[in-house]
C-alpha positions as CSV (number, residue, x, y, z in Angstrom):
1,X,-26.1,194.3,121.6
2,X,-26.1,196.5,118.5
3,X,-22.9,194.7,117.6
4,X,-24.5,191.6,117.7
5,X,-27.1,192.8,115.4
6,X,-24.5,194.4,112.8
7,X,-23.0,190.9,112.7
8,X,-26.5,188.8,112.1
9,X,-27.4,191.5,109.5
10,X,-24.4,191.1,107.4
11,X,-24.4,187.2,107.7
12,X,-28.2,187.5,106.1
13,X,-27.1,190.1,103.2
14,X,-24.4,187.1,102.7
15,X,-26.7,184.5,102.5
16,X,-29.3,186.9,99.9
17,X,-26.2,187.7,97.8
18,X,-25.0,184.3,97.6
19,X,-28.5,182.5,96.8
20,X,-28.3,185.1,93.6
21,X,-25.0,183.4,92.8
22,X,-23.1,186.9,94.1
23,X,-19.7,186.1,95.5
24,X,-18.5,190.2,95.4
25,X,-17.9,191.2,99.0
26,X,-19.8,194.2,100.7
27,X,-18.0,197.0,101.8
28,X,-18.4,200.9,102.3
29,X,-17.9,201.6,98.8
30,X,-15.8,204.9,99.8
31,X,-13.2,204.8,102.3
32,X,-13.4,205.9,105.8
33,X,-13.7,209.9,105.8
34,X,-10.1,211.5,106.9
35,X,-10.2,214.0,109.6
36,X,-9.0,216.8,108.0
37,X,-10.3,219.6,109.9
38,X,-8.6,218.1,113.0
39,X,-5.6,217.8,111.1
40,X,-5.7,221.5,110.2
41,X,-6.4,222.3,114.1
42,X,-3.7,220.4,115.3
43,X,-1.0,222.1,112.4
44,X,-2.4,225.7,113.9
45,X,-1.6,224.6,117.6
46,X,2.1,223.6,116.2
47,X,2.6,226.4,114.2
48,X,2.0,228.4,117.4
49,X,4.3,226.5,119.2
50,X,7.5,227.1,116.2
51,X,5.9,230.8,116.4
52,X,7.0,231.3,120.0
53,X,10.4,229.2,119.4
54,X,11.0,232.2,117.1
55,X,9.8,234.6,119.4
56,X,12.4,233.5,122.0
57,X,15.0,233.8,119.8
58,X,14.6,237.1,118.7
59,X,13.6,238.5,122.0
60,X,16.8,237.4,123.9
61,X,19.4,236.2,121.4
62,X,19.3,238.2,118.7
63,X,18.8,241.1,121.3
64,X,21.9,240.4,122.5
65,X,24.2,238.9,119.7
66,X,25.4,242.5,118.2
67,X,26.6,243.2,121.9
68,X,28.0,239.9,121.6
69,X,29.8,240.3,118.1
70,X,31.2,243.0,119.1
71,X,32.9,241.9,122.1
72,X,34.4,238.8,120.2
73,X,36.1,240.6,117.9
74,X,37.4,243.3,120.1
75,X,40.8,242.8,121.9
76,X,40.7,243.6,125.5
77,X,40.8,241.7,128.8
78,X,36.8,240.9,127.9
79,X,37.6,238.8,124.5
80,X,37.2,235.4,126.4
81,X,33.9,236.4,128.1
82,X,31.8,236.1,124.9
83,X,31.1,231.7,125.3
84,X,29.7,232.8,128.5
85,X,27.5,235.2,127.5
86,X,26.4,232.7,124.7
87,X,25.9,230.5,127.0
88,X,23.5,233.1,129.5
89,X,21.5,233.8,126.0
90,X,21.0,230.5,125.5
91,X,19.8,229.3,128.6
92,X,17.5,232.3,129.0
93,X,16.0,232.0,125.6
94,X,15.2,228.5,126.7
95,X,12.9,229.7,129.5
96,X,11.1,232.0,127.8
97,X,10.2,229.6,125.6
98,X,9.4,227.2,128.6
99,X,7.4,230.2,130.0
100,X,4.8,229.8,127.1
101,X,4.9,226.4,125.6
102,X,5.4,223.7,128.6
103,X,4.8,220.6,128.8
104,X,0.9,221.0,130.3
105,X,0.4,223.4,127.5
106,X,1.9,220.4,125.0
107,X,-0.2,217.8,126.3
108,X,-3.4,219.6,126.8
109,X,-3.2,219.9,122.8
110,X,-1.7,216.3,121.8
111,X,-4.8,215.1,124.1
112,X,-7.4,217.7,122.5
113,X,-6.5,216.2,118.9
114,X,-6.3,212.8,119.8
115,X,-10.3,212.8,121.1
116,X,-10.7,214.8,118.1
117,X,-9.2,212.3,115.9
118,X,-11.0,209.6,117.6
119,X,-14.6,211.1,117.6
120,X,-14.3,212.2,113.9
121,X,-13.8,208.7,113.2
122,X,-16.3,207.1,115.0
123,X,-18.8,208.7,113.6
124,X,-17.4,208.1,110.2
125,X,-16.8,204.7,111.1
126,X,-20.2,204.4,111.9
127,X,-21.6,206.4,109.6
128,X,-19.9,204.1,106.7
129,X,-21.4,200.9,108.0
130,X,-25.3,202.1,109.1
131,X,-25.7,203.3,105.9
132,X,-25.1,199.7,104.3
133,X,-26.2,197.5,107.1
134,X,-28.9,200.1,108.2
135,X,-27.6,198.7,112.0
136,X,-25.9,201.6,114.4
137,X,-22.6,200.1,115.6
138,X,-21.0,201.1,119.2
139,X,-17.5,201.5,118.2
140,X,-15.7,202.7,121.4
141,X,-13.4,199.9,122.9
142,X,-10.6,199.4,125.8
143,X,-8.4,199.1,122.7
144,X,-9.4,202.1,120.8
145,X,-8.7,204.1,124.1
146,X,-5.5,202.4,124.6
147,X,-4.2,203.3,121.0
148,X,-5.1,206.7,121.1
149,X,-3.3,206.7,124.9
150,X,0.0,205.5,123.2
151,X,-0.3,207.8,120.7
152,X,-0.1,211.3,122.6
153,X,2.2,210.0,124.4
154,X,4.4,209.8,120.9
155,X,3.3,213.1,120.4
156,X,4.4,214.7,123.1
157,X,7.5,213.5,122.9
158,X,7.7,214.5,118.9
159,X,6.5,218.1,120.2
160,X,9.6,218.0,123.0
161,X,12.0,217.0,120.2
162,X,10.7,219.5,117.6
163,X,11.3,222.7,120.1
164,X,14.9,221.0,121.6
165,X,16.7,220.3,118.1
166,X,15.3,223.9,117.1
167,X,17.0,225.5,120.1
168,X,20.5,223.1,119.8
169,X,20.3,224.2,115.9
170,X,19.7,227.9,116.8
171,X,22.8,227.8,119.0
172,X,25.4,225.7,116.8
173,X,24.0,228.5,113.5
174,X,25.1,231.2,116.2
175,X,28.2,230.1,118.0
176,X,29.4,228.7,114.6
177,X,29.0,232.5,113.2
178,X,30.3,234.3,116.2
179,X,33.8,232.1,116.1
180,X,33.8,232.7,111.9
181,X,33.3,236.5,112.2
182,X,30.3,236.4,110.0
183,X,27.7,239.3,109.7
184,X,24.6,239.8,111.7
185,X,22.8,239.8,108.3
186,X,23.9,236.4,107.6
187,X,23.5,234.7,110.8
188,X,19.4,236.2,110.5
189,X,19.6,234.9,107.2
190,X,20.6,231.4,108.3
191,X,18.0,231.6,111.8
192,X,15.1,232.4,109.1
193,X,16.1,229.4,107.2
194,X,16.1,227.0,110.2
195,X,12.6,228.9,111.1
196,X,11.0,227.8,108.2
197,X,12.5,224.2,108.5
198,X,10.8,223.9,112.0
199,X,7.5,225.7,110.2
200,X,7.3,222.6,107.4
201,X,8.6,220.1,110.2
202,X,5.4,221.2,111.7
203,X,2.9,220.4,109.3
204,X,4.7,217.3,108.5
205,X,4.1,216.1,112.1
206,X,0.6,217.2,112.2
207,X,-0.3,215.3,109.0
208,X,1.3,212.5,109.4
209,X,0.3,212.0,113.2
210,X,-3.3,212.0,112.2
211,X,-3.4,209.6,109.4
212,X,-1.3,207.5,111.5
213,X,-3.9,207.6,114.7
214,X,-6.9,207.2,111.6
215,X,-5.4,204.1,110.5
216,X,-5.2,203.1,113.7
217,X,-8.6,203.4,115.4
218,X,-10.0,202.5,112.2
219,X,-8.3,199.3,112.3
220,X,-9.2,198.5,115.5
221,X,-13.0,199.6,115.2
222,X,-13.1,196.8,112.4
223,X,-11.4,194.2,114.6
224,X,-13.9,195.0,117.5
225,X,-16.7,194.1,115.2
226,X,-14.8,191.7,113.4
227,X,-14.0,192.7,109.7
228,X,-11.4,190.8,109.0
229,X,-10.5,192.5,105.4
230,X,-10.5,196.0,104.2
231,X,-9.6,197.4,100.6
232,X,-6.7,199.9,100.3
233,X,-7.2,203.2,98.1
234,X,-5.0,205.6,97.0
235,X,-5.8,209.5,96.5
236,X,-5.5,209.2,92.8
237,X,-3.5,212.1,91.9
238,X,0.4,213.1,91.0
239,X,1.6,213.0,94.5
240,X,1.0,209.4,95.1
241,X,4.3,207.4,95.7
242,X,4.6,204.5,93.1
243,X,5.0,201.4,95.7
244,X,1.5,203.0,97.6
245,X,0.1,203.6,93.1
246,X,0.7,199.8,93.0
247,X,-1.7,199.1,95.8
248,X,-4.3,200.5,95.0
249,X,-8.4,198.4,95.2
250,X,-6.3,196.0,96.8
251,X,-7.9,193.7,99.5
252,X,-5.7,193.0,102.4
253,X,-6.1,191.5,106.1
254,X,-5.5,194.3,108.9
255,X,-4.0,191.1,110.7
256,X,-0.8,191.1,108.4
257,X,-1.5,194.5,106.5
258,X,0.5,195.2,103.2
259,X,4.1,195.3,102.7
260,X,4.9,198.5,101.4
261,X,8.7,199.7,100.4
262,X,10.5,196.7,102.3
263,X,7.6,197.0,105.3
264,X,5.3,194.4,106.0
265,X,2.1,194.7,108.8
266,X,1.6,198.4,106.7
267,X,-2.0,199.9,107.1
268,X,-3.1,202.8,104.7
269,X,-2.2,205.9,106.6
270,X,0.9,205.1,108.5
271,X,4.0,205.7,106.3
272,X,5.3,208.9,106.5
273,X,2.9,211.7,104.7
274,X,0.6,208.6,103.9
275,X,-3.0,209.7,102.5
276,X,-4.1,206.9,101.4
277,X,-7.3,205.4,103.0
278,X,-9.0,202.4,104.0
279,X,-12.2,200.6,102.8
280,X,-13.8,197.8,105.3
281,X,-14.9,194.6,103.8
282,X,-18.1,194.2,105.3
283,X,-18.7,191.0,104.1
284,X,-15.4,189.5,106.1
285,X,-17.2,189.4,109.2
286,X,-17.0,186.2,110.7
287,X,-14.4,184.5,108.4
288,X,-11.8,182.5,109.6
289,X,-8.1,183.4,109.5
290,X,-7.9,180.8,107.2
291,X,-10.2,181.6,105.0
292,X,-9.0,185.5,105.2
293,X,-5.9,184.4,104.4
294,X,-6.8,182.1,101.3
295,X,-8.9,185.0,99.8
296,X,-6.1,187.7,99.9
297,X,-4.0,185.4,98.8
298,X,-6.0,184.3,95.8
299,X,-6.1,187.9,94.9
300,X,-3.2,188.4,94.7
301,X,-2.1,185.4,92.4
302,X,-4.8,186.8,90.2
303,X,-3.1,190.2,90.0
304,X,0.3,188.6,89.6
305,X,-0.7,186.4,87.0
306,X,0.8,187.2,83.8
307,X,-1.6,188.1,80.6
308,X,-0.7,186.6,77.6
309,X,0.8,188.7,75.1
310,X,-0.4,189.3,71.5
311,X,1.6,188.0,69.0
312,X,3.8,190.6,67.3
313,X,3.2,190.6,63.3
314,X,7.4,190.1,61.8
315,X,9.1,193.8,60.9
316,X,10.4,193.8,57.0
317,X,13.9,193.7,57.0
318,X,14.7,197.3,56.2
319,X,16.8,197.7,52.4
320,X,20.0,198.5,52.4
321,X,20.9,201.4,51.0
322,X,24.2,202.7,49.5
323,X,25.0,206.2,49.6
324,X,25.2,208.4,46.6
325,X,28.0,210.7,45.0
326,X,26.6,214.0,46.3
327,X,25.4,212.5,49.9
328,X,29.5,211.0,50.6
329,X,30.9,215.3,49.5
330,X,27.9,216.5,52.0
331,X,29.6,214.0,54.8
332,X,33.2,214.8,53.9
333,X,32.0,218.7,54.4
334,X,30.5,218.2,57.6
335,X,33.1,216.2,59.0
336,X,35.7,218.5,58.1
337,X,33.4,221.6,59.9
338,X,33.5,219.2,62.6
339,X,37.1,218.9,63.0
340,X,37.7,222.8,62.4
341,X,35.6,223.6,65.4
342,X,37.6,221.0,67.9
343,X,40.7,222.7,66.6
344,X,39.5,226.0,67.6
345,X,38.3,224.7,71.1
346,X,41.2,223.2,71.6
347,X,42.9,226.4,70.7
348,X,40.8,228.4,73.3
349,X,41.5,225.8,76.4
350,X,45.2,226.3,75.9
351,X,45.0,229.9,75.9
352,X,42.3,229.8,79.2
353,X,45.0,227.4,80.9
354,X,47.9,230.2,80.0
355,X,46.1,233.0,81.2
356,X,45.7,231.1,84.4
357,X,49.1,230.2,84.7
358,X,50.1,233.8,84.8
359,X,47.2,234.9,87.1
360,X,49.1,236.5,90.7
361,X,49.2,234.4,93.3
362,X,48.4,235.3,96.7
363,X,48.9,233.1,99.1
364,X,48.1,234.0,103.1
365,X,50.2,232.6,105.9
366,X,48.9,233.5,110.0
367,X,52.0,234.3,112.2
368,X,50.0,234.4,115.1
369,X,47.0,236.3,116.4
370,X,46.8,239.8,115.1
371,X,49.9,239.3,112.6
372,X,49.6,237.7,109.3
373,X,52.3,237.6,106.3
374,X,50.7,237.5,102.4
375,X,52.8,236.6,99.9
376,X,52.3,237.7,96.4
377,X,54.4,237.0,92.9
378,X,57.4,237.2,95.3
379,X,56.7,240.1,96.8
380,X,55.5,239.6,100.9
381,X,53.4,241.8,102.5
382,X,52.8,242.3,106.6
383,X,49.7,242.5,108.0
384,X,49.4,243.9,111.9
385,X,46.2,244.7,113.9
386,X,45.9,248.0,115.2
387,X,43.1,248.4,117.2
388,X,40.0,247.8,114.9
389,X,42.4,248.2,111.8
390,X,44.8,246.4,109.8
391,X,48.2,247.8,108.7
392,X,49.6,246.8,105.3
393,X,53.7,247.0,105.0
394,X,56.1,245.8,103.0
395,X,60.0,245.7,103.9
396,X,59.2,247.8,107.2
397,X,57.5,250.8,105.5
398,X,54.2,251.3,105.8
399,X,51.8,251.3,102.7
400,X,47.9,251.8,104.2
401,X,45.3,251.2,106.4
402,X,42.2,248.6,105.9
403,X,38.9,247.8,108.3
404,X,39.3,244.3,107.8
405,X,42.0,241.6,106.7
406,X,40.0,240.8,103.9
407,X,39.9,244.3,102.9
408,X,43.6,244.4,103.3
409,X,44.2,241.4,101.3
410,X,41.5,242.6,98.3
411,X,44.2,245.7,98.3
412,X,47.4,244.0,98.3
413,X,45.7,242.3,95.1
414,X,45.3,245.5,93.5
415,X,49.0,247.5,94.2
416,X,50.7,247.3,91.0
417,X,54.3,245.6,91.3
């Protein structure tokens, strides 16, 4: 009933305004208020759930890796058990994870934002068109509650993905350092890094996901009550993308929407990161799709229609000049300087490319495990593992000890021949 009304009392502001000779549509004036409360709710929940991701991590792999490092570069009968024990951490550190954050806990908060979402937005919704219709609207439809249904669904599933390629990310950045022989301090310096990708993945989700469900409902409000046209505007500041820029106080049908970067059917709100917003066209209430489609259309011929360009006064043909006497020595100067200074980088490049020609060479060539040979100006070295050592020789006598093969190599470098 108060739908009804809402459409009776725009048809009559039509009728005043065009009796006055007023053809401008009606509409909100400001766009449709973005939920951005809910959105910072709903980036807290996610942030909890890449907190406890991390959590699990520490708490059993990390826990273990030293234990783990240890064991695969140690040689004894255990130096094939380490995968395994990988493998245990792994799995483990997926149930405590699973412990917390399951998939009840997920969507108990997908459906807590989605209400939000959609109750912020009726009331905007509403709020928007009262205040120029003075008429309350009911704006909660089988198809609003089907939209926001489809969307937790997506959610959950987004949530699910974000906490699985975290793990499978966590455990190629681990079994990737154990088989390299890298340090613990480098593979927490590479776990961090993939932390804070899952952090800003995060908030990406939670924005986007709301100004996606906003557009949404907010399309679907309007087609309930049968707006037919709303006006797309832009948050007016650096961060706007050009193709969204271009769009801006456009009028557009939410049947066909705009076509944005190759898209068509595009609503403000649902490209990725999206904050643009949407302004209903009152007035479009009760137009037909024809007459929809002939008034964007004639908009957009008049935005496309080119203005005609001033006509440019003729430049003066600039005078030719002819160098004097003293400006042709000044040139002769320079360019001589000129060719002086490629001379002398010329000069340094050949001496750079000598000096690297007689630079040692050390080249490194693996026997098999435990024995490598490094060759250097002719002269071949023997490396042999002895326990957790290396032992450096040369023609059968032994030279020195090193903790590593690096280390071993970095001395063979530095023995005078």
């Amino acid at each position: 009933m108060a739908n009804a009304r809402f459409v009776q009392e725009v048809q009559k502001r039509k009728e005043r305004r065009k009796a006055r000779g007023n053809d401008a549509p009606i509409e909100t004036g400001s766009p449709i208020s973005y939920p951005r409360m809910v959105e910072r709710d709903y980036e807290k929940r996610l942030l909890r759930f890449v907190r406890e991701m991390q959590s699990a991590v520490k708490s059993v792999v990390m826990a273990r890796l030293p234990e783990i490092m240890r064991q695969a570069r140690a040689q004894n009968e255990r130096f094939d058990t380490y995968p395994d024990d990988l493998e245990a951490a792994f799995n483990q550190m997926r149930v405590v994870y699973g412990e917390k954050i399951n998939e009840e806990v997920i969507s108990e908060t997908v459906s807590t934002t989605a209400s939000a979402v959609d109750s912020a937005n009726a009331s905007a919704f509403s709020a928007k068109l009262s205040a120029v219709t003075g008429v309350n609207v009911v704006s909660n439809t089988p198809s609003i509650k089907s939209a926001v249904q489809v969307w937790a669904r997506q959610n959950v599933t987004l949530i699910k993905t974000l906490g699985e390629e975290h793990f499978k990310d966590i455990e190629r950045i681990v079994t990737d350092a154990v088989e390299r022989g890298d340090s613990l301090k480098t593979v927490t310096r590479s776990i961090v890094a993939k932390t804070r990708a899952s952090r800003s993945r995060a908030k990406l989700i939670a924005r986007d996901q709301v100004g996606k469900l906003t557009a949404n409902v907010t399309a679907r409000r309007s087609a309930d009550l049968g707006v037919k046209r709303f006006r797309w505007v832009t948050s007016l500041d650096d961060r706007v993308r050009a193709s969204h820029r271009a769009l801006n106080g456009k009028i557009f049908s939410y049947k066909e929407g705009a076509e944005v970067d190759g898209q068509s059917g595009v609503l403000p709100g649902e490209p990725i990161n999206c904050r643009c917003a949407i302004v209903p066209i009152i007035s479009s209430v009760g137009e037909s799709e024809a007459d929809t489609r002939k008034k964007v259309a004639s908009q957009s011929e008049a935005t496309n229609k080119p203005k005609a360009k001033p006509k440019a006064k003729p430049k003066a043909k600039p005078k030719a000049t002819r160098p004097t006497n003293a400006r042709l020595e000044a040139l002769r100067a320079r360019n001589a300087e000129i060719q002086k200074e490629t001379e002398e980088i010329n000069n340094r490049v050949r001496k750079l490319k000598e000096q690297l020609r007689s630079q040692d060479k050390t080249i490194v060539r693996r026997l098999e495990k435990g024995v490598a040979l490094v060759e250097r100006n002719g002269s071949v070295f023997k490396l042999s593992k002895s326990g957790p050592q290396w032992d450096i020789s040369i023609g059968g006598k032994f030279l020195v000890k090193a903790k590593s093969q690096k280390e071993a190599i970095n001395l063979i470098k530095q023995i005078k021949l």
